[in-house]
N, C-alpha and C positions, 0 to 999 in steps of 0.2 A: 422421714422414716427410712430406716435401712431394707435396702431390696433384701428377699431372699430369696434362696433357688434352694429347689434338692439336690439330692446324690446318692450316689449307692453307701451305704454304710462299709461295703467291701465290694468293690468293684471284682465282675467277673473278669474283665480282662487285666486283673494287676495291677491296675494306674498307668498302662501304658499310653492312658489319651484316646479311646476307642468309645469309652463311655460317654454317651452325648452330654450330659450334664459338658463336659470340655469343650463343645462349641458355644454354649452359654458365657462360660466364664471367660471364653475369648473373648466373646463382644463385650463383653463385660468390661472388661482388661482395655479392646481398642476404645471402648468410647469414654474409658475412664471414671469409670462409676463404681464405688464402694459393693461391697454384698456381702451379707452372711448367709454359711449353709445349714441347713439341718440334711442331717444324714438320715435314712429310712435302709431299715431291713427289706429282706427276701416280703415276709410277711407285714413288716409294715405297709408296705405297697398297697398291699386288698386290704388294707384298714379304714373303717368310713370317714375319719378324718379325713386320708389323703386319697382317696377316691372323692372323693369335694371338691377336690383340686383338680385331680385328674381322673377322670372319667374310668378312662381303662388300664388303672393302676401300676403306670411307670414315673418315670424320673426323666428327665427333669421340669419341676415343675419351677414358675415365676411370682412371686408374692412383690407386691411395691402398694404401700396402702390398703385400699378396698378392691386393686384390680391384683386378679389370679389367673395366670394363663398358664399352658402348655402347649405341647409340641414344640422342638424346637425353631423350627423354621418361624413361628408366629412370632415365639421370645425373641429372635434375631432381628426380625422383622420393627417388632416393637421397639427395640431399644436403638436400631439405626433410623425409624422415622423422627424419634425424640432427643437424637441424640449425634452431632457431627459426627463425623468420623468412617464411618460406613455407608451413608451414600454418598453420590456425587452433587452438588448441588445446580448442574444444569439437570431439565427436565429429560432431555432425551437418553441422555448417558445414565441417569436416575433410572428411567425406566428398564434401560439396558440391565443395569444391575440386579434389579428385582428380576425379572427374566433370570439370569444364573442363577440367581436363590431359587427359585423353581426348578431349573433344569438339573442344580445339582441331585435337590431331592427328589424330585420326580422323574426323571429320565439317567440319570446317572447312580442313585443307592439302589436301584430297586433287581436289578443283576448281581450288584455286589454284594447284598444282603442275600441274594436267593446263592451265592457263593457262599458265602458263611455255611447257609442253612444245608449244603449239599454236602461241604468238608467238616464239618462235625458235626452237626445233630442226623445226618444220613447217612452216615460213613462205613456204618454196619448193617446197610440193605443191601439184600442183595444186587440191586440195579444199580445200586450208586458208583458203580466203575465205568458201567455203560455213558449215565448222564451226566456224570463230570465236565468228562471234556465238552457236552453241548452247550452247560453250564456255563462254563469257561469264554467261549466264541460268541456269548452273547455279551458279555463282559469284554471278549474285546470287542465287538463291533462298536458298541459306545464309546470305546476308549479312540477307536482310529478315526471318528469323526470330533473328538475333542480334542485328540493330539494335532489334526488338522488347522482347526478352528486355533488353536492356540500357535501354534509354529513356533516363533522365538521370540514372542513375547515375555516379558515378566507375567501380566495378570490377563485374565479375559477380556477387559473391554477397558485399556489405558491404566488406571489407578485403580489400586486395591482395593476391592469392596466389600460387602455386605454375600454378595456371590462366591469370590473368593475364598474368604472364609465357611462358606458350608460346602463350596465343591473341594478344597484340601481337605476338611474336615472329611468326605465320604472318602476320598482315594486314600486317604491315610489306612482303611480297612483293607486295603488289597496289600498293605506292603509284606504281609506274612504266605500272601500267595504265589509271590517272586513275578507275578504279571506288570506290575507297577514298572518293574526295570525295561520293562521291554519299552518302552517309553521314553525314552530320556528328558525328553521335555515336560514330560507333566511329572516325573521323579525329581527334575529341579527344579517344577513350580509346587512340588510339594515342599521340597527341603526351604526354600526360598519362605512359603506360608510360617514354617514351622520356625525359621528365623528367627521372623518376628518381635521384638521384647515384648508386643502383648501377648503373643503364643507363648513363648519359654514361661512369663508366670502364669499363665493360666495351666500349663501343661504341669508345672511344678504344685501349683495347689492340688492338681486332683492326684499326683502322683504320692505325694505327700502322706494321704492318711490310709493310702493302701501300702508304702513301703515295708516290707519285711519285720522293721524294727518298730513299725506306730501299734501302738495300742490297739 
């Protein structure tokens, strides 16, 4: 049975790769595995079909048989436990990996999401000129302990993994905020991520049904 995943029927960011359903179809892409999407509306979402699936009515959601996840991190999770390519097969370096899938989304989105949420959904409060930039300095403080942690490396912990791909996946959201460049090293381990031939198709399919010219 063909895996499926969701997706936005029109992605808020354009198909510029922002939309998480694209860390899915990454891993998707590295571990070489087939997928169809079904596309959901704004109001598809709160529909009790796909609140079945996903509890609190986002994207992207994971269909394979009888088993239905969500969250990405879990989808990720799942498909490089069952599937080469995304872990490493010694135990310690395994474990190292899983650690970066956590740290990317728990210690590294949760600033640059709360950046999002200050530059446009707050952009017209009045305080939001003041919190910006505190916004900002907590965003870099995470970044100058992982630009550390990285130096001049290619990947975080030796060969590309399962971590790699959700922590490029989150810094990819900074590059509209010009903080990313301050960085050089994790701006070339992002362009390095984005490489990839399973990133360019995965970036290509989701870019694909929100281009200008699609349906």
């Amino acid at each position: 049975m063909t895996i499926t995943i969701t997706a936005f029927e029109r992605s808020p960011d354009g198909g510029k790769g922002l939309a998480r359903d694209t860390r899915v179809r990454w891993a998707l892409e590295e571990v070489g595995q087939p997928y169809a999407v079904r596309f959901v509306s704004f109001a598809g979402m709160k529909a009790p079909d796909h609140l079945a699936i996903h509890p609190f009515g986002q994207i992207p959601t994971y269909e394979d048989g009888s088993l239905s996840l969500f969250e990405t991190g879990s989808i990720v999770f799942h498909l490089a436990e069952q599937h080469a390519g995304l872990l490493p097969k010694e135990r310690d370096a395994r474990a190292r990996a899983i650690t970066w899938m956590f740290a990317a989304l728990n210690t590294i989105e949760p600033p640059i999401l709360e950046l999002t949420t200050a530059r446009i959904f707050e952009a017209d409060k009045p305080w939001s000129e003041a919190r910006l930039p505190l916004v900002k300095d907590r965003v870099r403080a995470r970044l100058d302990r992982l630009s550390a942690h990285l130096g001049v490396a290619d990947w975080l912990d030796d060969a590309f993994s399962a971590g790699d791909l959700l922590m490029v996946s989150v810094l990819l959201r900074l590059r509209m905020s010009g903080i990313l460049d301050e960085y050089r090293n994790l701006a070339a381990y992002v362009a390095r991520g984005e490489a990839r031939p399973a990133y360019i198709r995965a970036f290509a399919a989701q870019f694909a049904i929100n281009a200008p010219s699609a349906n």
